[in-house]
C-alpha positions as CSV (number, residue, x, y, z in Angstrom):
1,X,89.3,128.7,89.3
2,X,87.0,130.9,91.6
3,X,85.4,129.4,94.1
4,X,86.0,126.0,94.1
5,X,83.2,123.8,95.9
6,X,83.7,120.3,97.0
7,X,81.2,118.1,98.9
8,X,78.3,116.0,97.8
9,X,74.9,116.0,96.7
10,X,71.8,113.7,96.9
11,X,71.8,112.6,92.9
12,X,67.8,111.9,93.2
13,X,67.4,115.8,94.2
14,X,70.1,117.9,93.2
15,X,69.3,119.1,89.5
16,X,71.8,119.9,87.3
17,X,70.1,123.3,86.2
18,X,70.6,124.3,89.6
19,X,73.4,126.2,88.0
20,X,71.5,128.3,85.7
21,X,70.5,130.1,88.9
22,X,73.9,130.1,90.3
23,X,74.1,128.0,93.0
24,X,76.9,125.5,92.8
25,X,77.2,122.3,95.7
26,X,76.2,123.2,99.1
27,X,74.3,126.2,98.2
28,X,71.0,124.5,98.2
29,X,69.1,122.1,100.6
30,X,70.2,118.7,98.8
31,X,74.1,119.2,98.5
32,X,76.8,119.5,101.1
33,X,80.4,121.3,100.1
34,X,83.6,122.4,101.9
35,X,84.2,126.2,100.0
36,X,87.8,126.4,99.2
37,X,88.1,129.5,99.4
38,X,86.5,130.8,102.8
39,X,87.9,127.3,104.3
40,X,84.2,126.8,105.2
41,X,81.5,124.3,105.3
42,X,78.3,124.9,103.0
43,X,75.0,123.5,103.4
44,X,71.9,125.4,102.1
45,X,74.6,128.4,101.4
46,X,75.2,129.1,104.9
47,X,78.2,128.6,107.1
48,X,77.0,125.3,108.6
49,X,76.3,121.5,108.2
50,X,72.9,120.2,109.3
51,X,72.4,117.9,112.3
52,X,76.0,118.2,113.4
53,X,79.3,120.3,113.1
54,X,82.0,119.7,110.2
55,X,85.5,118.9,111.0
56,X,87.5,121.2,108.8
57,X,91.3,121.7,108.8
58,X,93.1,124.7,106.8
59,X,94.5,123.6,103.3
60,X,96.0,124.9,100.2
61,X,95.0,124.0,96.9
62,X,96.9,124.9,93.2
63,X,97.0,123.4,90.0
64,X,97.4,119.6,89.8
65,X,96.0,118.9,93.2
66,X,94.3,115.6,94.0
67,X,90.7,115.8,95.2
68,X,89.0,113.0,96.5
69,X,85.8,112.5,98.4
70,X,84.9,109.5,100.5
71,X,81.5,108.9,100.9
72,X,80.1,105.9,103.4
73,X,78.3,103.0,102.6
74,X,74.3,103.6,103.1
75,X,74.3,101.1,105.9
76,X,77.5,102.0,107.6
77,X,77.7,102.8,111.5
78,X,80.3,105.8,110.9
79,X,78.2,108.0,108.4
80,X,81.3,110.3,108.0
81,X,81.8,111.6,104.5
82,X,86.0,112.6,103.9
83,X,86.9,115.2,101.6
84,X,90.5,115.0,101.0
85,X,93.2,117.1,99.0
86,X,96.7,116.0,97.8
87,X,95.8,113.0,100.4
88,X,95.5,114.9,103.5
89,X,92.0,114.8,104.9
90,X,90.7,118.5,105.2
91,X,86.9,117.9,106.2
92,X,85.0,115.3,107.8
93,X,81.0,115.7,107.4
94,X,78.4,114.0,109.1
95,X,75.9,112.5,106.7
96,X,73.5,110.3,109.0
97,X,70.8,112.6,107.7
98,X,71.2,111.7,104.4
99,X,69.7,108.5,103.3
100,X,70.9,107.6,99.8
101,X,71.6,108.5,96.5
102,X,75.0,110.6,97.5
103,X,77.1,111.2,95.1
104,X,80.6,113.4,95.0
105,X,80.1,116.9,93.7
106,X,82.3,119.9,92.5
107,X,81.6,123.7,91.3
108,X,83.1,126.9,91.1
109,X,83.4,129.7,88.3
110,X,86.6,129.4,85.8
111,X,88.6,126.9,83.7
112,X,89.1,123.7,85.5
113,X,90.8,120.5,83.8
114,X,90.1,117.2,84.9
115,X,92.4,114.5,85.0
116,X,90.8,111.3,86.3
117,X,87.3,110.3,87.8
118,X,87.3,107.1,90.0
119,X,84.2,106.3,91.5
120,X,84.1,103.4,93.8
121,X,80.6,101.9,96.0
């Protein structure tokens, strides 16, 4: 896999043909993404999060890893989105900005098999 991007993206604006003009999560205005590879955060595919600064911790990722993303209820105080791999938390992103309609969101370029999906709200 090339490029792996994890983050989310606000469902109600982030269109799925997005990537027939190849821009995957956090390379547009409506999606969010930690880059896997540069170990950096993407919003609107610059080197930045809107509104705040990212938390972001090196990691390694291979084959079989675990990916999870935490995303906070729409009312919550703590509007902290986690993005975790093999269970160790590797970014925290401020999503107070965002209002609704965030959903978890991966992309990159290659062969990727998924395992399991569990989507909690």
């Amino acid at each position: 896999m090339e490029r792996m991007l994890i983050g989310i993206c606000n469902l109600s604006k982030f269109r799925k043909n997005d990537s027939d003009t190849g821009k995957g999560v956090g390379e547009d205005g409506n999606s969010l993404a930690v880059d896997c590879c540069k170990n950096t955060v993407l919003f609107n595919q610059e080197n930045r999060q809107p509104n705040s600064t990212a938390t972001l911790r090196k990691f390694d990722m291979g084959n079989g890893s675990i990916i999870q993303v935490n995303i906070p209820e729409i009312f919550s105080q703590d509007r902290i989105c986690s993005i975790l791999v093999d269970g160790g938390v590797i970014a925290k992103l401020d999503v107070s900005a965002w209002q609704k309609d965030l959903r978890p969101a991966f992309s990159g370029k290659g062969t990727m098999k998924i395992k399991n999906v569990i989507l909690t709200y």
